[in-house]
Each structure stands twice: as C-alpha cells, then as structure tokens.
Backbone as CSV, one residue per row, in Angstrom:
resi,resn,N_x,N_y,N_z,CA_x,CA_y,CA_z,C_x,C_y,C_z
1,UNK,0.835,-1.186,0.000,0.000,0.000,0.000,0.873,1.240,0.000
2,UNK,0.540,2.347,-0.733,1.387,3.552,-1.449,0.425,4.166,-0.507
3,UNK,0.630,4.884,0.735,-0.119,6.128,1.644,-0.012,7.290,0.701
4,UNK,1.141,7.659,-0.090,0.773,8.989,-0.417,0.119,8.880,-1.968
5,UNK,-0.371,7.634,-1.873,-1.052,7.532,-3.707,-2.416,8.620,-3.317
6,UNK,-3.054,8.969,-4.209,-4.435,9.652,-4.217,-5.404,8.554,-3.949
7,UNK,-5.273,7.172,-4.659,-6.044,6.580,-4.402,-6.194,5.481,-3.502
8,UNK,-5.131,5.997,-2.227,-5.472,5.031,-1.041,-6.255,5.710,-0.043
9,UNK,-6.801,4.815,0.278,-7.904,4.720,1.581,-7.703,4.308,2.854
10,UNK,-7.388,3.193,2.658,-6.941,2.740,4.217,-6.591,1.236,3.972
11,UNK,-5.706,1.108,4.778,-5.017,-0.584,5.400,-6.319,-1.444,5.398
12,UNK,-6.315,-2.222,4.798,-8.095,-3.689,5.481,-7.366,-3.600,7.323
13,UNK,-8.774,-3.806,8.003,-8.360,-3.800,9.537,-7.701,-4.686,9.683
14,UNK,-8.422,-6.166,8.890,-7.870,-7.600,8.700,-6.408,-7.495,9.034
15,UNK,-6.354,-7.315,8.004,-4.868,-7.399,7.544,-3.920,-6.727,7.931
16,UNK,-4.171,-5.171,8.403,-3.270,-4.640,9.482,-3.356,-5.271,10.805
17,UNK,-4.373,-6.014,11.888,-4.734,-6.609,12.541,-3.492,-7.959,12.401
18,UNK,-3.604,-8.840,11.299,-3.008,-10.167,11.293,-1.210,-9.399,11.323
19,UNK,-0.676,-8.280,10.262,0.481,-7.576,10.147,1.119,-7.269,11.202
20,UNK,-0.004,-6.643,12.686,0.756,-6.327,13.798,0.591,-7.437,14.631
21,UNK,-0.108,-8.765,14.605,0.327,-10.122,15.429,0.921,-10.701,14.878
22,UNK,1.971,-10.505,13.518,2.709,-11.141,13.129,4.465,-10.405,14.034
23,UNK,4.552,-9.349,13.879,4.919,-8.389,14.553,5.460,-8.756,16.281
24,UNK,4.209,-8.439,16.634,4.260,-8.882,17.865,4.936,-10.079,18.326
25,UNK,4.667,-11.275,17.547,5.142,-12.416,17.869,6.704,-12.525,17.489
26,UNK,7.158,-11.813,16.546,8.271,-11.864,16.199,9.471,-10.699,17.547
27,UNK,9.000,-9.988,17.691,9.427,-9.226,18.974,9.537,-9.875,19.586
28,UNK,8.296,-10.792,20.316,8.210,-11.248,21.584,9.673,-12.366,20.880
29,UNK,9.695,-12.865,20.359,10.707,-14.200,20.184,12.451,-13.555,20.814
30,UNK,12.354,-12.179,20.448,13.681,-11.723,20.515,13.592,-11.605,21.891
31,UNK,12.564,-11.586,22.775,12.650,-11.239,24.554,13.061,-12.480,24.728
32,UNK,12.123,-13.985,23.932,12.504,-15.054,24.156,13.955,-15.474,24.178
33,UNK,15.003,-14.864,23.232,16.036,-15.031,22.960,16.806,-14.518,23.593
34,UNK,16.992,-13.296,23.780,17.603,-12.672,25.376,17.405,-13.305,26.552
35,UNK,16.062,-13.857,27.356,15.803,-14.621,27.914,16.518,-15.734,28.424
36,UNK,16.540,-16.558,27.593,16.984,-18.113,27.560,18.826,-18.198,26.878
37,UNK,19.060,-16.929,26.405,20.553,-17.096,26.238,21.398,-15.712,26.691
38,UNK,20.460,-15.069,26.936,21.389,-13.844,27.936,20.755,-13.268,29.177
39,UNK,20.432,-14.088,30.037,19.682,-14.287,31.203,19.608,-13.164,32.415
40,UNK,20.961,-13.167,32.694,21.386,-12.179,33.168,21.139,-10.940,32.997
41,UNK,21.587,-10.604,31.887,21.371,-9.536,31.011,19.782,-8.803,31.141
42,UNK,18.795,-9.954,30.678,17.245,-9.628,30.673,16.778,-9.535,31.641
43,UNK,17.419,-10.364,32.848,16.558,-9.955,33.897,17.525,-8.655,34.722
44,UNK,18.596,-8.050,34.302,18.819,-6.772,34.922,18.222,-5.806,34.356
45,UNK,17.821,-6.271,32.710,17.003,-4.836,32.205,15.758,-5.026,32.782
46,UNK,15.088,-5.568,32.762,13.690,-6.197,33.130,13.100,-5.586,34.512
47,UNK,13.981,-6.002,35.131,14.082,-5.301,36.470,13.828,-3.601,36.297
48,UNK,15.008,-2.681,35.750,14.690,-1.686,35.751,13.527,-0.828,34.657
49,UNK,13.824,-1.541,33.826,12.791,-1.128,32.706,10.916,-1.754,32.335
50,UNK,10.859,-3.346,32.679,9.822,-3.828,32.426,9.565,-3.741,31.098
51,UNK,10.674,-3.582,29.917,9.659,-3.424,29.059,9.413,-4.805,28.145
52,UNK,9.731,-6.129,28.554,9.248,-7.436,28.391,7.747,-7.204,28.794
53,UNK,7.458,-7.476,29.862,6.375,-7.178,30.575,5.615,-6.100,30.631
54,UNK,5.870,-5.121,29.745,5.098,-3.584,29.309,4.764,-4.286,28.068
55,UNK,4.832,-4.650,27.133,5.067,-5.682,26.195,4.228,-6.039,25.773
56,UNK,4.141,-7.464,26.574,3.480,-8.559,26.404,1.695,-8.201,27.354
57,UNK,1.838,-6.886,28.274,0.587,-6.369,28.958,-0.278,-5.815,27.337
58,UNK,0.557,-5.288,26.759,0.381,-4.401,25.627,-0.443,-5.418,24.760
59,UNK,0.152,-6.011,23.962,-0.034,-7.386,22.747,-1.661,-8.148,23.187
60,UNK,-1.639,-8.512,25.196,-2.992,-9.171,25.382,-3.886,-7.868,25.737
61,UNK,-3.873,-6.686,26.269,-4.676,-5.537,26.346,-5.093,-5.611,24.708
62,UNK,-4.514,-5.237,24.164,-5.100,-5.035,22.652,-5.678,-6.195,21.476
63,UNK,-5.576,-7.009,22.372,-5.948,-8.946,21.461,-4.942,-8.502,20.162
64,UNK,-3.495,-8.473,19.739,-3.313,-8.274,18.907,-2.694,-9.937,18.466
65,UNK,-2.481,-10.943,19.493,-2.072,-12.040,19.070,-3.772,-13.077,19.614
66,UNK,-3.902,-13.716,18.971,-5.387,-14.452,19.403,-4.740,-15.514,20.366
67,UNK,-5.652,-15.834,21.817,-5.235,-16.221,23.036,-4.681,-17.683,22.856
68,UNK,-5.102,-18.690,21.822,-4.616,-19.689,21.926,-3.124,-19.917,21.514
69,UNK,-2.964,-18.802,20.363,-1.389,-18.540,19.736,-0.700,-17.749,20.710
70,UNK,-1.298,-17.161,21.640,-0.576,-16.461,22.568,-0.071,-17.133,23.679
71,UNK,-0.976,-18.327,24.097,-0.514,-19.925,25.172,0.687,-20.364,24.355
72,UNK,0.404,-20.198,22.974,1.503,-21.769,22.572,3.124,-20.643,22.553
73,UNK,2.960,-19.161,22.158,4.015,-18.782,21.982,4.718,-18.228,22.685
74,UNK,4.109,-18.469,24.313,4.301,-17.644,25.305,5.457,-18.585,25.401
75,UNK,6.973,-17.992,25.795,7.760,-19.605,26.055,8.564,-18.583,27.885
76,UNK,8.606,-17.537,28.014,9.317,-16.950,29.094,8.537,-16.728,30.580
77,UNK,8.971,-17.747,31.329,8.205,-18.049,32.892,7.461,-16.979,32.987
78,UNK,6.122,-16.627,33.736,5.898,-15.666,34.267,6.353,-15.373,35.560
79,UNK,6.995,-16.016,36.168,7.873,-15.792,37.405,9.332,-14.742,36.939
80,UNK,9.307,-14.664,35.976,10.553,-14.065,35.466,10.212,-12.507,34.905
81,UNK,9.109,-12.421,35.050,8.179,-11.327,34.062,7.462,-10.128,35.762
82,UNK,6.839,-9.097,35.130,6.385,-8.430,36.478,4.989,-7.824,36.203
83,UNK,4.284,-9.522,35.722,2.993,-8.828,35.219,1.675,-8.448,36.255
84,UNK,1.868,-8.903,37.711,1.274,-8.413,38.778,1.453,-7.490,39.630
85,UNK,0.706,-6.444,39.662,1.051,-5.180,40.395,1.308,-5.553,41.840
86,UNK,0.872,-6.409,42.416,0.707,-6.522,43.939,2.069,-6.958,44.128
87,UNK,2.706,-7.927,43.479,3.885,-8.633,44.150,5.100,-7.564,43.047
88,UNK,4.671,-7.012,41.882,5.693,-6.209,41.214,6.963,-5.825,42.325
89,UNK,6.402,-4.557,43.345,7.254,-3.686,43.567,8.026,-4.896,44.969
90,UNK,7.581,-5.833,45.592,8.214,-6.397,46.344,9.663,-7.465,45.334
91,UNK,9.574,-8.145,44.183,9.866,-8.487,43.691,11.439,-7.121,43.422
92,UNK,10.788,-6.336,42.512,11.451,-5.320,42.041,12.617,-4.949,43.273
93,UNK,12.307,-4.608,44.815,12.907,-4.556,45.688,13.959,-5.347,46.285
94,UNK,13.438,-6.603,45.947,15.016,-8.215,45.976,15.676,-8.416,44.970
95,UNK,15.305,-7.540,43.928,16.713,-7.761,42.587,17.013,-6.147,42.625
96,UNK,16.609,-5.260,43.259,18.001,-4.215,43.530,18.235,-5.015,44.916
97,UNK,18.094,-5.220,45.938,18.948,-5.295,46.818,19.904,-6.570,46.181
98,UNK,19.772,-7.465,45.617,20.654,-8.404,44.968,21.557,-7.799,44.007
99,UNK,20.927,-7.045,43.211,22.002,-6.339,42.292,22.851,-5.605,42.974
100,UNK,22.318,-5.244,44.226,23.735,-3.939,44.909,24.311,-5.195,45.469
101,UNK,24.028,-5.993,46.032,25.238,-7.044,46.651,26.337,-7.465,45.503
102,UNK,25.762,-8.245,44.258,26.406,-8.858,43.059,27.651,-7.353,42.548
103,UNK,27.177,-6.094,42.793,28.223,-4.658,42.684,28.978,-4.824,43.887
104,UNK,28.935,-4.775,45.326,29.403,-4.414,46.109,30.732,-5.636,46.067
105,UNK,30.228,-7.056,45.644,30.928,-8.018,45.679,32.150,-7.679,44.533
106,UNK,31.795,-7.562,43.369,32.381,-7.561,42.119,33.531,-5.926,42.374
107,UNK,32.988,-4.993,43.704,34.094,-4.149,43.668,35.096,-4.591,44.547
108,UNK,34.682,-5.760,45.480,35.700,-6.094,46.502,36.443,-6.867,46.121
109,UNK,36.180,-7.712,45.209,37.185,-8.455,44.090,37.829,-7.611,43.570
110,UNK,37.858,-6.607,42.299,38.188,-6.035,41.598,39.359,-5.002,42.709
111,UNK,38.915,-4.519,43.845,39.969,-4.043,44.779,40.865,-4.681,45.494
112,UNK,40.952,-6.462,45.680,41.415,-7.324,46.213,42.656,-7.247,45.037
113,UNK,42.374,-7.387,43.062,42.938,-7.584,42.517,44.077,-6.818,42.328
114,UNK,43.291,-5.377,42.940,44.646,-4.026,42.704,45.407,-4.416,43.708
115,UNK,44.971,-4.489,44.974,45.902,-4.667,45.803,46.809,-5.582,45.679
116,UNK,46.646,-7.071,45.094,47.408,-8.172,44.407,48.564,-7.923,43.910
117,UNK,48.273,-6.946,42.601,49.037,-6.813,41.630,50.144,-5.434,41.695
118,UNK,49.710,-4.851,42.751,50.400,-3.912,43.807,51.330,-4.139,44.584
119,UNK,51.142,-5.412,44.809,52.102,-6.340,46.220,53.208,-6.941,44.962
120,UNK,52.724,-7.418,44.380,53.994,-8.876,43.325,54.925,-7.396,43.160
C-alpha cells in the first residue's frame, strides 16, 4: 500500500490486525532469545525497565495475538516477568537489593585484585 497515492484509503483492519500479530510475535521471540541465552542480562534490564512485561501487557490488552497462539508462543516463565502489580514492587525490591550485593561483591574483588598486583 502507497499512503501517499491519491487513491489510497486505508489498510483492510484484517490485515493490518493479522500484520501487527505477526509483529508482535516476532518481537516477543527476541525477549525469548535474550531470555533463555542472555539471562542475566534480561533480567537486569527487566528489572529496571519492564519493558518485556510492558510488552506482552500491551499485545494481550489489545488482542493483537489471538489467546490460543498467545498460550503456545508464550515460552518466558511468568515468574521471570512483572505482570502483577501486587507482588511487582516487592519483587522489584530483591533484585536491587541483589544487584547492589552482586556490585558491592564484584568491587571487593576487583579491589582485592589491585591490591594483588600492587604487592607482586
């Protein structure tokens, strides 16, 4: 479809409808993929950002993937996700206090090492 032709009208809903759950699902695969091979990684962004879980609130608020394709393609725990407000911010609260330990640790190493290589 040419938007700036004279003689367009509009997208079929259809088909913009099926275009953005094709979309969707293909996104969601890349959370899947961060997920399951850079773990770490997703759940430190995740933590501060939510936007896995801003996401995937988004995709079922709007039915843009239909619910049974949305069971089969869902593949990332919801234990891993922060799609409940009630337990969100308690959750959110044990991966910063974990993340400041995993820093505080990684500087006492990293200062153990100066001092090391200070001494030889």
């Amino acid at each position: 479809y040419n938007v700036c032709s004279p003689h367009f009208n509009k997208i079929p809903e259809k088909k913009a409808k099926k275009d953005l759950g094709d979309l969707c699902r293909r996104i969601y695969r890349i959370f899947a993929h961060a997920f399951y091979h850079h773990q770490s990684l997703f759940d430190d962004y995740e933590s501060q950002y939510l936007l896995c879980t801003r996401f995937i609130a988004f995709f079922k608020k709007h039915q843009l993937v239909p619910p049974a394709l949305f069971k089969r393609e869902i593949q990332i725990p919801v234990e891993s996700l922060y799609l409940h407000r009630a337990d969100r911010q308690e959750r959110l609260q044990k991966y910063a206090l974990k993340r400041k330990q995993l820093q505080e640790q990684e500087k006492a190493t990293l200062q153990e090492a100066q001092r090391a290589s200070l001494g030889s």
